[in-house]
DSSP file (Angstrom, degrees, kcal/mol; ACC not computed):
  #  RESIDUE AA STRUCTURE BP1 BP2  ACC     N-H-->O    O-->H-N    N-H-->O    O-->H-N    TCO  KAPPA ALPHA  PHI   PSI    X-CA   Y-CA   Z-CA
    1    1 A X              0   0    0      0, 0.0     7,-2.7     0, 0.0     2,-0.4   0.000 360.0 360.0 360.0 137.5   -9.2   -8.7   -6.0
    2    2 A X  E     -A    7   0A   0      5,-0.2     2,-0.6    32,-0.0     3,-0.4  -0.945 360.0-165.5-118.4 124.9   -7.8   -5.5   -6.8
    3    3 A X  E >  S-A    6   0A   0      3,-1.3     3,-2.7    -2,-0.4     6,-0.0  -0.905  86.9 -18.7-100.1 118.1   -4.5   -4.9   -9.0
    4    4 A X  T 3  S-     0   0    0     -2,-0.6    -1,-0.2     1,-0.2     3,-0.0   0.933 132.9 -47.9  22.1  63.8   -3.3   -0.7   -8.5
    5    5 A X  T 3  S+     0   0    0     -3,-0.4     2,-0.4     1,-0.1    -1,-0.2   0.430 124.3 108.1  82.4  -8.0   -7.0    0.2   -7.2
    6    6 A X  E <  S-A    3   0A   0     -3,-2.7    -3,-1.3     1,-0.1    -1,-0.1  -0.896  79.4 -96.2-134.7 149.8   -8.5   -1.6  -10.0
    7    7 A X  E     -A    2   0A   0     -2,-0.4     2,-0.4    -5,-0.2    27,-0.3   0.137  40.9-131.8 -22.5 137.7  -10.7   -5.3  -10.5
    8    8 A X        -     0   0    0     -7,-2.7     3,-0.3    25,-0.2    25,-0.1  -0.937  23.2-150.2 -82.6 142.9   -8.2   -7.9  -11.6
    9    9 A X        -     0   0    0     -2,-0.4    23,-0.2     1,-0.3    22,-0.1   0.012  60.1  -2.2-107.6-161.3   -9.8   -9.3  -14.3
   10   10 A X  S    S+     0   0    0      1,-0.1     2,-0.6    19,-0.1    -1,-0.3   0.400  80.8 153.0 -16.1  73.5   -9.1  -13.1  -15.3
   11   11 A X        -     0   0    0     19,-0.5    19,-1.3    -3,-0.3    42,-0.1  -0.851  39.5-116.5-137.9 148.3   -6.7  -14.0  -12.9
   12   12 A X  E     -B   29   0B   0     -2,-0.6    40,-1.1    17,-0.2    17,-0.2  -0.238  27.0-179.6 -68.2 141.9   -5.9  -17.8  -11.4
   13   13 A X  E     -BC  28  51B   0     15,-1.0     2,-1.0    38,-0.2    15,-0.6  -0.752   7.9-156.8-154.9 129.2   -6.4  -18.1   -8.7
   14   14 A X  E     -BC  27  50B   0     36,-1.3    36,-1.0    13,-0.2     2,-0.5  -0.602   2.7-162.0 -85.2  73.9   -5.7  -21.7   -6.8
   15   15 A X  E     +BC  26  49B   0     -2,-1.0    11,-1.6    11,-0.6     2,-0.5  -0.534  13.2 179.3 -93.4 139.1   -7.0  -23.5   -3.4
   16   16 A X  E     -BC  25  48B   0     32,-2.8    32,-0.7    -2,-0.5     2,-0.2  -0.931  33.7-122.9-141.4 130.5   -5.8  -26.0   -1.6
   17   17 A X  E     - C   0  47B   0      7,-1.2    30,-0.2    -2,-0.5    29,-0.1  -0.183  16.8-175.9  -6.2  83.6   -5.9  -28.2    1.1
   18   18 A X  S    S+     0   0    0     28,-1.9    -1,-0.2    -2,-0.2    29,-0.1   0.644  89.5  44.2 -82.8  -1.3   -2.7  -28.2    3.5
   19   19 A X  S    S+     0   0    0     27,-0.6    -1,-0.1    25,-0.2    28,-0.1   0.706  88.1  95.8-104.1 -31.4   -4.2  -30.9    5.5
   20   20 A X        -     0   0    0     26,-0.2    22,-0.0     4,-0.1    26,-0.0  -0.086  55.8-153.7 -72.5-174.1   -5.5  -33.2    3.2
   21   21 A X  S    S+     0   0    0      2,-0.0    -1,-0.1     0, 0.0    -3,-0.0   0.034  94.9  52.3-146.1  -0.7   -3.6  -36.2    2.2
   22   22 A X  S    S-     0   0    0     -5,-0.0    -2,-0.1     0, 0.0    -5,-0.0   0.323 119.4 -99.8-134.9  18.1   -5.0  -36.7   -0.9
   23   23 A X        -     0   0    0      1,-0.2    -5,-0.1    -6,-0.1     2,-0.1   0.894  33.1-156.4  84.6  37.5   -4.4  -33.0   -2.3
   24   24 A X        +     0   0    0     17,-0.1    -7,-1.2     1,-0.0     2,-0.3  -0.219  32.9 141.8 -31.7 101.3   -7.4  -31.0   -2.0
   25   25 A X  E     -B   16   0B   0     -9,-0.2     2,-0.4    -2,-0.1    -9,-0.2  -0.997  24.9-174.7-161.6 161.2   -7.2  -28.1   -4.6
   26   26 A X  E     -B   15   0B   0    -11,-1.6   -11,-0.6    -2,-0.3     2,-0.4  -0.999  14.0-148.4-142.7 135.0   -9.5  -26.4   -6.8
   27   27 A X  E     +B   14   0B   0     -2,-0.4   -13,-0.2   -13,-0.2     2,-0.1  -0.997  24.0 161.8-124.2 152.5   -8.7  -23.6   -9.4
   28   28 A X  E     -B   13   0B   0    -15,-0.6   -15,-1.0    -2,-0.4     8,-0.1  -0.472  24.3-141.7-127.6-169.1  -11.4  -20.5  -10.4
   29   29 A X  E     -B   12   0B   0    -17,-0.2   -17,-0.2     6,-0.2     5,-0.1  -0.750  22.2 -95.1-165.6 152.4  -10.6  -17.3  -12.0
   30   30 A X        -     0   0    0    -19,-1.3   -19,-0.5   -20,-0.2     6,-0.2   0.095  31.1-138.7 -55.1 141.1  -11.7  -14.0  -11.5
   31   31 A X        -     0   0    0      4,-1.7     3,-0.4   -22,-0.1   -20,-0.2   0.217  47.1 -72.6 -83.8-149.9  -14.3  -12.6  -13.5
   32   32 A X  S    S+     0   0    0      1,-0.2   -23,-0.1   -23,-0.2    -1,-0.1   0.365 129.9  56.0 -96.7  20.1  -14.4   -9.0  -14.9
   33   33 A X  S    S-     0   0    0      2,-0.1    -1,-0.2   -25,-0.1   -25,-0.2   0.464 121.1-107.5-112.0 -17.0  -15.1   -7.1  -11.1
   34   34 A X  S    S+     0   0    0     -3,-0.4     2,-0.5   -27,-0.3    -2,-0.1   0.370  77.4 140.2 117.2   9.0  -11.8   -9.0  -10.0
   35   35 A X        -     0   0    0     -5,-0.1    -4,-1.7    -6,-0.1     2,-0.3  -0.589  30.0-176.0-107.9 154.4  -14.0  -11.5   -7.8
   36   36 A X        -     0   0    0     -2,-0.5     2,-0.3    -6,-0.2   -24,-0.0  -0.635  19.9-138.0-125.7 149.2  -13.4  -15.2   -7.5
   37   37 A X        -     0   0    0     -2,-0.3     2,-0.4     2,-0.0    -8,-0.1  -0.940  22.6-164.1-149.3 125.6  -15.6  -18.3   -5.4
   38   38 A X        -     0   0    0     -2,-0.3     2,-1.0   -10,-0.1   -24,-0.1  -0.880  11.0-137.0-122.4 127.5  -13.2  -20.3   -3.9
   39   39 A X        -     0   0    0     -2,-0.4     2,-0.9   -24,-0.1    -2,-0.0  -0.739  17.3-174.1-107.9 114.2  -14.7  -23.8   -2.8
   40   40 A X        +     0   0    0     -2,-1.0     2,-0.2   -24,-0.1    -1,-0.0  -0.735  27.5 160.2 -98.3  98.0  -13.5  -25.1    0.9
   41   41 A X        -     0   0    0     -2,-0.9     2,-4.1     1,-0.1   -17,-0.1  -0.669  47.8  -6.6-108.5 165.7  -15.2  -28.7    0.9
   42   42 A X  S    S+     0   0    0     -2,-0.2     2,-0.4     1,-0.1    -1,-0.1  -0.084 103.1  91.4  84.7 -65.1  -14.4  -31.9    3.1
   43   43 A X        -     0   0    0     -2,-4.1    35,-0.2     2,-0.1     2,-0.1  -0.846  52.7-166.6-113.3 113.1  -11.7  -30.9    4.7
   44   44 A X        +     0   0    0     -2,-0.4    35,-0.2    35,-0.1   -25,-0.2  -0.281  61.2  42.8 -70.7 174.3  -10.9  -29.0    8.4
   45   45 A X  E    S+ D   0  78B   0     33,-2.2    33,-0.9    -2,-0.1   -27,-0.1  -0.174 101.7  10.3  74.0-164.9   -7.8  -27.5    9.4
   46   46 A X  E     + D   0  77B   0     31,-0.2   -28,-1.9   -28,-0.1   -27,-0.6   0.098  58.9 167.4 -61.2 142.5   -5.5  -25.3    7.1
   47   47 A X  E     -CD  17  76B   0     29,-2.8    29,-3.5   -30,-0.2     2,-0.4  -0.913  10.6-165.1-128.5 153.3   -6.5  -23.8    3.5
   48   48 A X  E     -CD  16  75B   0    -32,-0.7   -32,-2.8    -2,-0.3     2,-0.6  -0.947  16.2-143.8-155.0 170.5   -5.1  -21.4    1.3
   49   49 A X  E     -C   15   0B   0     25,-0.7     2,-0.3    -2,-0.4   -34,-0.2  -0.868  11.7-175.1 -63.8  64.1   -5.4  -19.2   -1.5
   50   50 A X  E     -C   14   0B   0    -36,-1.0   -36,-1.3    -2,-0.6    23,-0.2  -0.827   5.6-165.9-105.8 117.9   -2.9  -18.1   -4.3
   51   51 A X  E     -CE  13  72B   0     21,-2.9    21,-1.1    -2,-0.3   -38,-0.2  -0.313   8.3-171.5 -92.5-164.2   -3.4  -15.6   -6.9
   52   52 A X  E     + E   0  71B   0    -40,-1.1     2,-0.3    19,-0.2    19,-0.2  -0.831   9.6 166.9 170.8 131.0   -1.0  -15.5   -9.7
   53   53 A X  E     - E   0  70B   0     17,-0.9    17,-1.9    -2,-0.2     2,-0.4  -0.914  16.5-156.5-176.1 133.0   -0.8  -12.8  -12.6
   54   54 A X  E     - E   0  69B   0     -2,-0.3     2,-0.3    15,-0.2    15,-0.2  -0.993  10.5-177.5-131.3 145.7    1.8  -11.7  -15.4
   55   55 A X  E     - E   0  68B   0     13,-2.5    13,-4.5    -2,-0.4     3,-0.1  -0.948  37.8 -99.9-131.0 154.3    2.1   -8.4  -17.1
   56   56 A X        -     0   0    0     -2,-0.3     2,-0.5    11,-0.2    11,-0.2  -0.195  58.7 -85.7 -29.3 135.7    4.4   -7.4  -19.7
   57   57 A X        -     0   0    0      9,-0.4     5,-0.4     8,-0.1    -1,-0.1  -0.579  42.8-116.2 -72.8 103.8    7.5   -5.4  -18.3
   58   58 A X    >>  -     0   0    0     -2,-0.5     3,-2.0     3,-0.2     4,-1.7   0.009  30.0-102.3 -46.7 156.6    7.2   -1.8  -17.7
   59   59 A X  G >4 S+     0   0    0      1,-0.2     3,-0.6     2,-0.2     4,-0.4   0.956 127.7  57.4 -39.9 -60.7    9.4    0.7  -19.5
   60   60 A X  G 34 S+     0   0    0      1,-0.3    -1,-0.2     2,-0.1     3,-0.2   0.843 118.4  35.7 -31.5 -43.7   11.6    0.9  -16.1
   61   61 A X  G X> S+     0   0    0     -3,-2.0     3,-1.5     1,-0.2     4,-1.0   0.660  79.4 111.9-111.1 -19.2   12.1   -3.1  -16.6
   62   62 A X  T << S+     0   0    0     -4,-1.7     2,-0.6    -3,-0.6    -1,-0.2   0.769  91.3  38.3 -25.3 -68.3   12.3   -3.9  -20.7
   63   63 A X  T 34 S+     0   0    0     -4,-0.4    -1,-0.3     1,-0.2     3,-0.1  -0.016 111.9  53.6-102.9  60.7   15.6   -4.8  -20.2
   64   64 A X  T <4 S-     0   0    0     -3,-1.5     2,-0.3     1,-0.7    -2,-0.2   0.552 115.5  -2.9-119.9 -58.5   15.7   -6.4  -17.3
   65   65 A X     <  -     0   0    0     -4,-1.0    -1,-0.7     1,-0.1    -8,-0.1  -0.859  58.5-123.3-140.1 162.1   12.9   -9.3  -17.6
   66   66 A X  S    S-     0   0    0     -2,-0.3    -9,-0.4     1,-0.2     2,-0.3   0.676  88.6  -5.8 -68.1 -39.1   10.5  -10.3  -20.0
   67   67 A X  S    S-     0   0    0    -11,-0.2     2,-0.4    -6,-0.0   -11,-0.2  -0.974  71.6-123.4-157.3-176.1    7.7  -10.2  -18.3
   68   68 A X  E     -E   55   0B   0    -13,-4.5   -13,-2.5    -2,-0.3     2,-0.3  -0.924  19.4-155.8-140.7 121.3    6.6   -9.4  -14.3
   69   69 A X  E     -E   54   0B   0     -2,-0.4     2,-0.5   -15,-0.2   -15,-0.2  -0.834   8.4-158.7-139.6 121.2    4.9  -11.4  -12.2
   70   70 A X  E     -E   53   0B   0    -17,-1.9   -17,-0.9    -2,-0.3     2,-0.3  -0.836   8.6-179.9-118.1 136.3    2.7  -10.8   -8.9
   71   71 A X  E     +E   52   0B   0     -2,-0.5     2,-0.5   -19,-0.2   -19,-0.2  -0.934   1.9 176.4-120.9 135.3    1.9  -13.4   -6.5
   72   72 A X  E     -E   51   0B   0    -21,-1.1   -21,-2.9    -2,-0.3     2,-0.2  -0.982  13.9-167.5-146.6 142.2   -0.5  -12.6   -3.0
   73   73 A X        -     0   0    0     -2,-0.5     2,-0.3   -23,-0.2   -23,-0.1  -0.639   8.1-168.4-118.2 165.8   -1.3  -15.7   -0.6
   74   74 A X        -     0   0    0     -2,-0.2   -25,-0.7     2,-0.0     2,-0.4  -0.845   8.3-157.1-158.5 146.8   -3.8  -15.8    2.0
   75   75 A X  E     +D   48   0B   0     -2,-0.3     2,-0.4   -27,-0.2   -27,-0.2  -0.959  17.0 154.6-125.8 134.1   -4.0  -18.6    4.6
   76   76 A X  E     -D   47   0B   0    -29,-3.5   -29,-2.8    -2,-0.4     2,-0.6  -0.933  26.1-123.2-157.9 164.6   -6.7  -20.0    6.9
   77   77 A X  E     -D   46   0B   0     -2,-0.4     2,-0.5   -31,-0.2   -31,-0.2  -0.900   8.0-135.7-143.1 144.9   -7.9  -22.3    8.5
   78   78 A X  E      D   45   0B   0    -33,-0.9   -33,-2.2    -2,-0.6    -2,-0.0  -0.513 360.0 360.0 -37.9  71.5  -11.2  -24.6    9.1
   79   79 A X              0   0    0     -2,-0.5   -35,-0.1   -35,-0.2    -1,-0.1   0.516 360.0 360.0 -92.6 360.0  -12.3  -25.3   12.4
């Protein structure tokens, strides 16, 4: 995973099951090349992915929010 061109380091990142019934989810987090192993066991049909990362507020944003926060999804599915 890359954050402005470069590895993201530790960041969660969360899969789950949309099909299972009994909630099928796993969390990793990326090591220091930005890369993640995401485990799809068990279960066919739909998965996905969500990473999840907060940074400290750029000068533009100080007084706007505390801190700023990037979400990227991915979905797929199991045949």
């Amino acid at each position: 995973m890359l954050f402005d061109g470069k590895p993201a380091k530790r960041v969660k990142v969360h899969t789950c099951s949309l099909f299972s019934s009994t909630g099928e989810s796993f969390d990793v987090s990326t090591d220091n090349n930005g890369k993640a192993k995401v485990r799809v066991l068990h279960y066919y049909g739909p998965w996905m992915v969500k990473a999840a990362m907060k940074l400290p507020p750029s000068s533009e944003f100080k007084d706007k929010c505390q801190e700023l926060s990037y979400t990227a999804t991915i979905t797929f599915a199991v045949p």
